[in-house]
OpenMM code with the backbone's topology and positions (N, CA, C; nanometers):
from openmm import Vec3, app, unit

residues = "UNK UNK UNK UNK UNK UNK UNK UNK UNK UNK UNK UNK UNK UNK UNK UNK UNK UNK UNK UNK UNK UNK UNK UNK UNK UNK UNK UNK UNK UNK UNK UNK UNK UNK UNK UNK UNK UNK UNK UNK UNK UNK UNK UNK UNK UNK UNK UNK UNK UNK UNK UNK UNK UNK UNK UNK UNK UNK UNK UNK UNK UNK UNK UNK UNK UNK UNK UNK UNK UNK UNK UNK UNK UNK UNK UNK UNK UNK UNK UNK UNK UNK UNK UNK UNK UNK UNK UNK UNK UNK UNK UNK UNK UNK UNK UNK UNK UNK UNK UNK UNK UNK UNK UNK UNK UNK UNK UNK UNK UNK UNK UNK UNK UNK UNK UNK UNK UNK UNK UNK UNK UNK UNK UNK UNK UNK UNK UNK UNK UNK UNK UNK UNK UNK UNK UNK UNK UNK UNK UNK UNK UNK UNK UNK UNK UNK UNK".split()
positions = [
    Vec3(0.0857, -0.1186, 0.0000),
    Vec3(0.0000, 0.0000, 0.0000),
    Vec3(0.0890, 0.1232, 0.0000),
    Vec3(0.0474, 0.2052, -0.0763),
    Vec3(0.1158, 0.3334, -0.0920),
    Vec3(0.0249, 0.4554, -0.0207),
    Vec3(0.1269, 0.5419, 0.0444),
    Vec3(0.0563, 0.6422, 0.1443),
    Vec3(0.1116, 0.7606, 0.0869),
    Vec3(0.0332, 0.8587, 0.0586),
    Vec3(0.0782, 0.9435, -0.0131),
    Vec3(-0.0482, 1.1030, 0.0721),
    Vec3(0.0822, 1.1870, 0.0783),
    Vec3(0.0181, 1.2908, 0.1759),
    Vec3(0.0352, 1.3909, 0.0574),
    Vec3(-0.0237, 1.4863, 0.1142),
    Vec3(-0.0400, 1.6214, -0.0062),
    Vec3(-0.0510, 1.7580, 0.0531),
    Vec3(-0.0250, 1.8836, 0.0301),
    Vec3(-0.0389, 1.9514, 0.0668),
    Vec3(-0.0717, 2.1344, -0.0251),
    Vec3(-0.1378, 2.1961, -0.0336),
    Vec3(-0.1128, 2.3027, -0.0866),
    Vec3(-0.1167, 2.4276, 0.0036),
    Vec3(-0.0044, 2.5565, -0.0714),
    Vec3(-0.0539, 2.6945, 0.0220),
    Vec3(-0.0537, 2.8301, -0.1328),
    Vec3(-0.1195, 2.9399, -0.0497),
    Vec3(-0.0972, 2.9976, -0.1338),
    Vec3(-0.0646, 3.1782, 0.0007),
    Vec3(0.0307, 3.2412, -0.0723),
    Vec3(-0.0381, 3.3849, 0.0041),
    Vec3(-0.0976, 3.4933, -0.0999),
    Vec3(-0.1851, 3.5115, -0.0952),
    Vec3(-0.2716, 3.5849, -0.1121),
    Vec3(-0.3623, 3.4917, -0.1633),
    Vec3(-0.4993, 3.5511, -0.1751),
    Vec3(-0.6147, 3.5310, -0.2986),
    Vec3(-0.6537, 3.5993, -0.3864),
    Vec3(-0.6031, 3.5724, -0.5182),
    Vec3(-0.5450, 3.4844, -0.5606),
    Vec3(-0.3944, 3.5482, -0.5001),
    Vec3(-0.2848, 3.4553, -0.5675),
    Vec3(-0.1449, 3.4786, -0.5357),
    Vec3(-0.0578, 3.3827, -0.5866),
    Vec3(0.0552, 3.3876, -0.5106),
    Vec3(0.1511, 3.2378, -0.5472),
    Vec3(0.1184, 3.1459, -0.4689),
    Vec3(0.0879, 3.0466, -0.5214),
    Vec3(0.0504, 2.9364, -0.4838),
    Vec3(0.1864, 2.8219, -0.4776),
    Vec3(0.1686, 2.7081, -0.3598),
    Vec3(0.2990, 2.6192, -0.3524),
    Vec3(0.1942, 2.4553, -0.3507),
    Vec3(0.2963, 2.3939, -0.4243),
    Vec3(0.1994, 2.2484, -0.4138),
    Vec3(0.3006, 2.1709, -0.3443),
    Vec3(0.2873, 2.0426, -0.3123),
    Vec3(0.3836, 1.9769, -0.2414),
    Vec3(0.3076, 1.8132, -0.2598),
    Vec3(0.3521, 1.6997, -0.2609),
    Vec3(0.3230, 1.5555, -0.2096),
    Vec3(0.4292, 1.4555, -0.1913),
    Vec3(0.4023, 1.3886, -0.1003),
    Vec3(0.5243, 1.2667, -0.0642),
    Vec3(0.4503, 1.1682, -0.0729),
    Vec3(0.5336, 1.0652, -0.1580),
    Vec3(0.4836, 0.9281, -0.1716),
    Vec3(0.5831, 0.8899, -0.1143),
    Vec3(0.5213, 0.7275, -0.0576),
    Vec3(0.6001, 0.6673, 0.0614),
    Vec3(0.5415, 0.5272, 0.0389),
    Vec3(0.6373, 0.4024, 0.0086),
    Vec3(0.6581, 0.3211, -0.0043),
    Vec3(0.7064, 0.1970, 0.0679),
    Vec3(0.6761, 0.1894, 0.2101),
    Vec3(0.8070, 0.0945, 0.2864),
    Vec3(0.8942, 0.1912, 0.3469),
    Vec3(1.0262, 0.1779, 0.2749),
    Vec3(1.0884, 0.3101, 0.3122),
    Vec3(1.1496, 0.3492, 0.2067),
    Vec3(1.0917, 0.3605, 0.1061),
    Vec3(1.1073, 0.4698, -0.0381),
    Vec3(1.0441, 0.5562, -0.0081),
    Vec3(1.0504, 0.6870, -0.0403),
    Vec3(0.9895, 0.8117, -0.0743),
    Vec3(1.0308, 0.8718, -0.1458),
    Vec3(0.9337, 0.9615, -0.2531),
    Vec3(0.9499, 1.0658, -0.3239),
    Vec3(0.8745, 1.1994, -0.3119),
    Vec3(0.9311, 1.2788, -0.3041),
    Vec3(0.8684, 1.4092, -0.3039),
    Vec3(0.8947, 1.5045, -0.3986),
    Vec3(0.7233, 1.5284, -0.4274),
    Vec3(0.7134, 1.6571, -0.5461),
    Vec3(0.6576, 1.8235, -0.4974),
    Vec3(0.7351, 1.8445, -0.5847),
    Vec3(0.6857, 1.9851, -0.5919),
    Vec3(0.6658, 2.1472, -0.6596),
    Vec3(0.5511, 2.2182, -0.6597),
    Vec3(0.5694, 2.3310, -0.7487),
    Vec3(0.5296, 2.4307, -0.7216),
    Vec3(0.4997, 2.5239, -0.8022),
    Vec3(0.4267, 2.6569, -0.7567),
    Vec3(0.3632, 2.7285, -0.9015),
    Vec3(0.2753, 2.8282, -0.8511),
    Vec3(0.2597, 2.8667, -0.9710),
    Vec3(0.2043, 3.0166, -0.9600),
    Vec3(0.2023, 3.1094, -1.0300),
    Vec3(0.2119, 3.2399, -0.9911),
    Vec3(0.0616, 3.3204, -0.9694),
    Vec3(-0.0399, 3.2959, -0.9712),
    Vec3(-0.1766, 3.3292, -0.9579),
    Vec3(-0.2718, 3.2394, -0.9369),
    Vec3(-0.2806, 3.1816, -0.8300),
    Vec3(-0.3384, 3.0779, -0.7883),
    Vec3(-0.4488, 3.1072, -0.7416),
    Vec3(-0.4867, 3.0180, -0.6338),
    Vec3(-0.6333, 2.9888, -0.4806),
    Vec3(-0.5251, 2.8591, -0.4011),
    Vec3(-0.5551, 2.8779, -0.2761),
    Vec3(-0.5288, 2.7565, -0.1794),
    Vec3(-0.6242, 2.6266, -0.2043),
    Vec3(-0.6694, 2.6309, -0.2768),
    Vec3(-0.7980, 2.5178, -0.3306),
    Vec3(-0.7287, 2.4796, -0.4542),
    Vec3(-0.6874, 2.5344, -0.5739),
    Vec3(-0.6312, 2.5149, -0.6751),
    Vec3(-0.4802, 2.4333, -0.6459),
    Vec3(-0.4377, 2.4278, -0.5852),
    Vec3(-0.2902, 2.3936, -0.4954),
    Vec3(-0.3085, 2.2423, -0.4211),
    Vec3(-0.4382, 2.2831, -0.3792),
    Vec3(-0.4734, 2.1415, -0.3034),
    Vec3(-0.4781, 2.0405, -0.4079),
    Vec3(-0.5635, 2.0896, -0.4385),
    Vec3(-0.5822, 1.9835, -0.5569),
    Vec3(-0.5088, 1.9662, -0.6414),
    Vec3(-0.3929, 2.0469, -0.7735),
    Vec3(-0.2800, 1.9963, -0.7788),
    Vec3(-0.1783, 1.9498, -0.7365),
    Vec3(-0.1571, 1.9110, -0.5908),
    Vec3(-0.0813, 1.8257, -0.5175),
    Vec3(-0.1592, 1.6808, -0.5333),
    Vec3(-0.2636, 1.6828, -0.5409),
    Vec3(-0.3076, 1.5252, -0.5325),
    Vec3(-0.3009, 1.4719, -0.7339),
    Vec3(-0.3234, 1.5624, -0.7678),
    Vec3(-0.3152, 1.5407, -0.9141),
    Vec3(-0.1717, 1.5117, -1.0068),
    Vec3(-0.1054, 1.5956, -0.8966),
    Vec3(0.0411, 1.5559, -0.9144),
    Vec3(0.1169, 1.4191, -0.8418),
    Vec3(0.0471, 1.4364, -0.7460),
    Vec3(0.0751, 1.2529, -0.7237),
    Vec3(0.0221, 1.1752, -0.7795),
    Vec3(-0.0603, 1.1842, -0.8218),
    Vec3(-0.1469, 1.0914, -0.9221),
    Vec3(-0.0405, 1.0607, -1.0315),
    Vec3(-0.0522, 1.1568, -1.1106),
    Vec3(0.0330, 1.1595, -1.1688),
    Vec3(0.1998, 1.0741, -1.1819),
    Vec3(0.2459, 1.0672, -1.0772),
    Vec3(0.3296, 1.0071, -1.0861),
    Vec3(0.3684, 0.8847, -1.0363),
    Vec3(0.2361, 0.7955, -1.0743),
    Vec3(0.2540, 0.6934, -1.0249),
    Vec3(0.2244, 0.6258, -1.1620),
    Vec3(0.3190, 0.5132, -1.2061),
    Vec3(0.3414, 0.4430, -1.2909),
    Vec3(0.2516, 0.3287, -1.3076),
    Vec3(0.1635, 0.3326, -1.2062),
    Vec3(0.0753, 0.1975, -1.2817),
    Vec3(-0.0411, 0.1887, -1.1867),
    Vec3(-0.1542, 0.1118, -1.2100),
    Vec3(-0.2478, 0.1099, -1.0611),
    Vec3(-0.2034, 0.0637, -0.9628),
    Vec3(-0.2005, 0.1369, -0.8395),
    Vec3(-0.1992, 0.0680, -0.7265),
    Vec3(-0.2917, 0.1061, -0.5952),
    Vec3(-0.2735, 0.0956, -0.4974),
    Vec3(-0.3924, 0.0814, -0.3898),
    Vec3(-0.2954, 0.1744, -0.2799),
    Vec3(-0.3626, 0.3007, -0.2536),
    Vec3(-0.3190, 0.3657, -0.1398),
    Vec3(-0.4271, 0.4563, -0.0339),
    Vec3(-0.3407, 0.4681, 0.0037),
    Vec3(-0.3701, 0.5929, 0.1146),
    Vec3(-0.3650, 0.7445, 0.0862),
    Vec3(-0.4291, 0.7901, 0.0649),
    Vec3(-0.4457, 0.9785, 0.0466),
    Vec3(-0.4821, 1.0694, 0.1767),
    Vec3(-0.3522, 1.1455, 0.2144),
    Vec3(-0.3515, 1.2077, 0.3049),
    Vec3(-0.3852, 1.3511, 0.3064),
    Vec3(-0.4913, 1.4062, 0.3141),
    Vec3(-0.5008, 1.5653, 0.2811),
    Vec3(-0.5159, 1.6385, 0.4083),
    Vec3(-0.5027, 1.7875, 0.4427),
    Vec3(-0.5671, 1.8552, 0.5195),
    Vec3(-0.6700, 1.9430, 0.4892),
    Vec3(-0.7470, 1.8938, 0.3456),
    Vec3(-0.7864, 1.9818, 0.2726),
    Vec3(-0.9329, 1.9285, 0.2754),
    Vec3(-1.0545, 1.9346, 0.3496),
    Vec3(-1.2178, 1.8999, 0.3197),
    Vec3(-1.2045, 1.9302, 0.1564),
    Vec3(-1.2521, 2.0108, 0.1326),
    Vec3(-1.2425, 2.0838, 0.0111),
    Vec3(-1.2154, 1.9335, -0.0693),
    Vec3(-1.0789, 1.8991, -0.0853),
    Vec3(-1.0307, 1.7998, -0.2034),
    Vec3(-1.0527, 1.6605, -0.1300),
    Vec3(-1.1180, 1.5856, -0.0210),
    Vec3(-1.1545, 1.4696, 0.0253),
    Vec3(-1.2677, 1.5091, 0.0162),
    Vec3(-1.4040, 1.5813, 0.0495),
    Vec3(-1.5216, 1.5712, -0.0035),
    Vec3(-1.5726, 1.5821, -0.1082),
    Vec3(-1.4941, 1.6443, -0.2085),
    Vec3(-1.5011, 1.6857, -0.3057),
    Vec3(-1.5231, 1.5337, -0.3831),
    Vec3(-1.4314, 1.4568, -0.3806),
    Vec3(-1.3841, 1.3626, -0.4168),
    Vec3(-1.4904, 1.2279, -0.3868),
    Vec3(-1.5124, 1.2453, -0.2485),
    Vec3(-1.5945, 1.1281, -0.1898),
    Vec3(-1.7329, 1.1696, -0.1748),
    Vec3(-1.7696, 1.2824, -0.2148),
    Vec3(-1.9155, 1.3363, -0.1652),
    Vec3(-1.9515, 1.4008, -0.2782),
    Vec3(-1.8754, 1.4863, -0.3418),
    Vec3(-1.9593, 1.5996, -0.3796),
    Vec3(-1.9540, 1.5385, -0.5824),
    Vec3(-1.8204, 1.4546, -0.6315),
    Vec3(-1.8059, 1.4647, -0.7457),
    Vec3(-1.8760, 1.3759, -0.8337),
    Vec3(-1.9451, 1.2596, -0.7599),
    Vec3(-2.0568, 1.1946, -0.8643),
    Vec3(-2.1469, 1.3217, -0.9164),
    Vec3(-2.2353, 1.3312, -0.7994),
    Vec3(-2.2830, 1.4486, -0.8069),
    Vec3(-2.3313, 1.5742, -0.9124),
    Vec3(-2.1836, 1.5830, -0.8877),
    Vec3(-2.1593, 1.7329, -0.9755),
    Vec3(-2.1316, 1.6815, -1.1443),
    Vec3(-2.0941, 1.5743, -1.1739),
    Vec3(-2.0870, 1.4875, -1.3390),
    Vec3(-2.2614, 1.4322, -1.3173),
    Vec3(-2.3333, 1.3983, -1.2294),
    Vec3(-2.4469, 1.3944, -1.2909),
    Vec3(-2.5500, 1.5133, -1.3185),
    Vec3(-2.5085, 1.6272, -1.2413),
    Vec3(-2.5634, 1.7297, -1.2984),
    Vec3(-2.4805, 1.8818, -1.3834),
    Vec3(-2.4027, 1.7747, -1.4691),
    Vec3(-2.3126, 1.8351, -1.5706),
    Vec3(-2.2271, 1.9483, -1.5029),
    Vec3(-2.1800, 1.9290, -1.4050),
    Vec3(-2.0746, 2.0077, -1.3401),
    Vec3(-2.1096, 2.1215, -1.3091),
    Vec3(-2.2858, 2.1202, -1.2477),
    Vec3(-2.3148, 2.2045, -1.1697),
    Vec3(-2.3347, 2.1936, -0.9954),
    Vec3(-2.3241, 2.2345, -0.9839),
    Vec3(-2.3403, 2.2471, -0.7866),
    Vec3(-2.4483, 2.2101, -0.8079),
    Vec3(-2.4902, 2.2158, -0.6609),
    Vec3(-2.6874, 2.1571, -0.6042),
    Vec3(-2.7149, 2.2529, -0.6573),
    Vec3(-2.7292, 2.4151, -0.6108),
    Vec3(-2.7710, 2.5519, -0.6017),
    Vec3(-2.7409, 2.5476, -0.7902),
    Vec3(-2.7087, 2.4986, -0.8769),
    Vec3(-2.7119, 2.4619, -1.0680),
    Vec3(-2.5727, 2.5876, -1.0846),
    Vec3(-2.4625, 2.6283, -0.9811),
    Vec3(-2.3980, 2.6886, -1.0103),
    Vec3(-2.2533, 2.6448, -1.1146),
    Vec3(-2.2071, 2.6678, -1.1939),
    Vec3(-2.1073, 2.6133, -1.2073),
    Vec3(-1.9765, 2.5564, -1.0995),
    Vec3(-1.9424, 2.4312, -1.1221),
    Vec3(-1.8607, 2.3738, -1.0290),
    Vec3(-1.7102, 2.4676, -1.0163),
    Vec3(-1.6353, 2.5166, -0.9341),
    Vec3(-1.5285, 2.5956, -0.9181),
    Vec3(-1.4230, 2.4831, -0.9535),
    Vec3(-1.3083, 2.5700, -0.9933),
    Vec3(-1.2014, 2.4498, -1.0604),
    Vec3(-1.2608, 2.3085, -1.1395),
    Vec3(-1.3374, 2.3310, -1.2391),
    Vec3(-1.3954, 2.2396, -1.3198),
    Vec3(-1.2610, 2.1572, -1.3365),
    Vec3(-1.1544, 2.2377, -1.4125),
    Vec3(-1.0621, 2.1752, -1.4920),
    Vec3(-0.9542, 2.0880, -1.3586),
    Vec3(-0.9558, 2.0966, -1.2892),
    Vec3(-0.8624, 2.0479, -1.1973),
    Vec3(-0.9687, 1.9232, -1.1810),
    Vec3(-1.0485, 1.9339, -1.1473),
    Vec3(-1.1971, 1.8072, -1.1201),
    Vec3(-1.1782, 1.7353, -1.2336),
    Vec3(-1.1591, 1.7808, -1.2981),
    Vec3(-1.2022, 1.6457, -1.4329),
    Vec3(-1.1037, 1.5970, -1.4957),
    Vec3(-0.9288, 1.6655, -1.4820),
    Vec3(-0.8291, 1.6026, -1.4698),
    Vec3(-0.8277, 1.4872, -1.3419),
    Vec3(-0.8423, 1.5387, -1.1968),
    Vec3(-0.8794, 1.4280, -1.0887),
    Vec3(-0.9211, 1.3330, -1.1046),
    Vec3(-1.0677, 1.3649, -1.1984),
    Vec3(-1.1382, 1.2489, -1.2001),
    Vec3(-1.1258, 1.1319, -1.2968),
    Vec3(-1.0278, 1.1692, -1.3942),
    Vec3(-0.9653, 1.0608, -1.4842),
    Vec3(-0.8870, 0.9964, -1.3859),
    Vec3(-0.7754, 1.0436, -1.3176),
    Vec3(-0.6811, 0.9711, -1.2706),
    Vec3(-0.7295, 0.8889, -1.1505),
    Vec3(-0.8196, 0.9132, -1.1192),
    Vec3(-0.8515, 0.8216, -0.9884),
    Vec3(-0.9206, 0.6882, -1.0429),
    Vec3(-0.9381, 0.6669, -1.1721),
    Vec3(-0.9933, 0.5688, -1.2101),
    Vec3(-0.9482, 0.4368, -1.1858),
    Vec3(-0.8207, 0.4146, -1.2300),
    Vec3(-0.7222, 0.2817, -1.2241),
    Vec3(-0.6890, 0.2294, -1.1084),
    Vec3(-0.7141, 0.3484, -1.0026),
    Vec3(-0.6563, 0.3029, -0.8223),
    Vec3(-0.7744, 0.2625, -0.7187),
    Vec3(-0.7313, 0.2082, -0.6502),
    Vec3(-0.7982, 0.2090, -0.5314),
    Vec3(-0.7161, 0.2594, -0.4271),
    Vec3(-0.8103, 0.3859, -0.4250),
    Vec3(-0.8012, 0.4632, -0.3164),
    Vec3(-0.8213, 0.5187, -0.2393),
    Vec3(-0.8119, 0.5337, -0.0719),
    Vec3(-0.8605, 0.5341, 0.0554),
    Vec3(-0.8155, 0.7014, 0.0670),
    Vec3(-0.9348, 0.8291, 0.1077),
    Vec3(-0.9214, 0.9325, 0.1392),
    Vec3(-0.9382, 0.9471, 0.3090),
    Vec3(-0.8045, 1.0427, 0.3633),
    Vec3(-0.8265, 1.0357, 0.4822),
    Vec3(-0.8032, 1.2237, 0.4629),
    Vec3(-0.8608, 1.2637, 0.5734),
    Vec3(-0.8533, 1.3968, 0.6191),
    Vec3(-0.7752, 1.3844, 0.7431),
    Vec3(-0.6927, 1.4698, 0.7466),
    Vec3(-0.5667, 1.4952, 0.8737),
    Vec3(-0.5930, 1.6484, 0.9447),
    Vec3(-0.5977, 1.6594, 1.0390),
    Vec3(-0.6351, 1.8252, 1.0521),
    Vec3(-0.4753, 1.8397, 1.0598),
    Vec3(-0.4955, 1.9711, 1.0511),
    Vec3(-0.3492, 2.0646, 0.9447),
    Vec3(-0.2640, 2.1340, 1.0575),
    Vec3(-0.1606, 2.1345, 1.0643),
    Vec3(-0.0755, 2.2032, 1.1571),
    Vec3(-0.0948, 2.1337, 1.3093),
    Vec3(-0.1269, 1.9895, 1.3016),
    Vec3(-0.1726, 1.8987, 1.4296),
    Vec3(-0.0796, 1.8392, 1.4549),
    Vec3(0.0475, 1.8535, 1.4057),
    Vec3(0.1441, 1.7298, 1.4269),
    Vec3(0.1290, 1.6139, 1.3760),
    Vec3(0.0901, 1.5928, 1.2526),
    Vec3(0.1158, 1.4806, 1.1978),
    Vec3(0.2206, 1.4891, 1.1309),
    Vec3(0.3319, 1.4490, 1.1132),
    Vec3(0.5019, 1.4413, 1.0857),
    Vec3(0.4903, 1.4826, 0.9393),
    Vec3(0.4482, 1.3404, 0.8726),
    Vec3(0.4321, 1.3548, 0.7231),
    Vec3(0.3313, 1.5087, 0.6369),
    Vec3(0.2061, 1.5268, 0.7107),
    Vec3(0.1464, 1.6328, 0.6856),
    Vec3(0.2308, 1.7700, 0.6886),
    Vec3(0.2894, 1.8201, 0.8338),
    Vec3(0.3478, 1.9201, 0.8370),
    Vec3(0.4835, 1.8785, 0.6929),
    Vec3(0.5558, 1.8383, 0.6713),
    Vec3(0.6810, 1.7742, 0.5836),
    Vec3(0.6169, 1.8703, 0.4395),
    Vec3(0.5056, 1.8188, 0.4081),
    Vec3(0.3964, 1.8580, 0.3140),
    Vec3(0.3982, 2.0244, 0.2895),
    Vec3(0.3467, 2.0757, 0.4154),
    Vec3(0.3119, 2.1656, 0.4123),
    Vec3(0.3925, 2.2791, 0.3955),
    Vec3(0.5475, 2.2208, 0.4774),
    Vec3(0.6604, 2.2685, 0.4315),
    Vec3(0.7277, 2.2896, 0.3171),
    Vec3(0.7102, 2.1918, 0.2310),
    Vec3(0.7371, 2.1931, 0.1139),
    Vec3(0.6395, 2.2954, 0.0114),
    Vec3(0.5424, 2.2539, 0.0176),
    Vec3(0.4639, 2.3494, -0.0580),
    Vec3(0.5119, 2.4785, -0.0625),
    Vec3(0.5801, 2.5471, 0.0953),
    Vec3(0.5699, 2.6809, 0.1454),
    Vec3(0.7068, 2.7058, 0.1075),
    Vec3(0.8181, 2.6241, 0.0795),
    Vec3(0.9381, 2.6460, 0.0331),
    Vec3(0.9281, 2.6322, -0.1271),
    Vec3(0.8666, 2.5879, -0.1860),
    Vec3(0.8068, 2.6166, -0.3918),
    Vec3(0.7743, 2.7398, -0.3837),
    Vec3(0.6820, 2.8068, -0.2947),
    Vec3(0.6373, 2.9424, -0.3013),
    Vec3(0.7794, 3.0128, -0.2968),
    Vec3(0.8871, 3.0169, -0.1986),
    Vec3(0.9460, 3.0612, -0.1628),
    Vec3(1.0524, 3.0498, -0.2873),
    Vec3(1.0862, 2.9263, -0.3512),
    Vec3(1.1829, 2.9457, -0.4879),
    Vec3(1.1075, 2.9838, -0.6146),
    Vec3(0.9982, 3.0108, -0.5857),
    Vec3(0.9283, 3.0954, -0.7095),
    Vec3(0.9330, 3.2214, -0.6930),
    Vec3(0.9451, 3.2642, -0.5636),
    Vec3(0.9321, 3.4219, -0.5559),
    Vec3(1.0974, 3.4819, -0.5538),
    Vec3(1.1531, 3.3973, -0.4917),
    Vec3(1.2709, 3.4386, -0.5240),
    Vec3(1.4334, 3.3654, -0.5859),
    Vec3(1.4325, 3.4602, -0.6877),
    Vec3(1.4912, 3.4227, -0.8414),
    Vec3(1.6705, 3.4021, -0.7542),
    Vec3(1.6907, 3.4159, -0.6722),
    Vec3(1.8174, 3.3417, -0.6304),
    Vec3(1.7991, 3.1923, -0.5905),
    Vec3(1.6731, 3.1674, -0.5529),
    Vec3(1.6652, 3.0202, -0.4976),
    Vec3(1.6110, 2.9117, -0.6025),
    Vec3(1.5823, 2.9666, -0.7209),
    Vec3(1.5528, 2.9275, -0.8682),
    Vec3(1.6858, 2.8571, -0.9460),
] * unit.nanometer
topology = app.Topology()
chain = topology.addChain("A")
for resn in residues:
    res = topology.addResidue(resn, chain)
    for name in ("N", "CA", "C"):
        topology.addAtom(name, app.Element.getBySymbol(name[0]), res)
């Protein structure tokens, strides 16, 4: 089983945004990460899990670690849902970050995978690791010496 934590930040709204995820294997790990210059802290979240997705080479069966409701309900509650009523909310609004959702929702196809919610800045080792990272992408995006 693969356990894979995630994390996004951003400062401002919108702003620079930092993504971050560690996959963890036994005792392999890899960690990714990016940023990007006009973001949301929601947009971040969810490209951290999309980016782990992403880099996993074949189906397998894990663990998804977020501190993010937002991208675990989204996922487990809200996204049948929102594809059966053509990617509108209940209220028939358009769904926010369509395009991040429907990249997600391809990649989750091939896996089986277990969503857990972690509350954020609680001391969970791997979570904070996450969160750090994300906040250090922000930090070599903004500044062109650490680039």
């Amino acid at each position: 089983m693969i356990e894979i934590y995630t994390d996004g930040a951003c400062r401002g709204t919108p702003g620079v945004g930092g993504w971050a995820a560690l996959l963890k294997r036994g005792t392999d790990e890899k960690e990714i990460l990016g940023a990007e210059a006009h973001t949301t802290n929601n947009r971040m979240e969810l490209t951290a899990v999309i980016r782990a997705l992403e880099a996993l080479r074949r189906p397998v069966a894990a663990r998804i670690y977020t501190d993010s409701e937002y991208v675990r309900r989204g996922v487990t509650e809200w996204l049948a849902g929102w594809k059966a009523r053509g990617w509108r909310t209940a209220d028939k609004k358009p769904v926010k970050n369509q395009d991040l959702w429907l990249r997600l929702d391809e990649l989750i196809v091939p896996h089986r995978l277990e969503w857990h919610w972690v509350k954020g800045h609680s001391g969970v080792a791997d979570n904070e690791r996450v969160d750090r990272l994300a906040n250090e992408a922000i930090d070599a995006f903004e500044s062109p010496a650490l680039r």
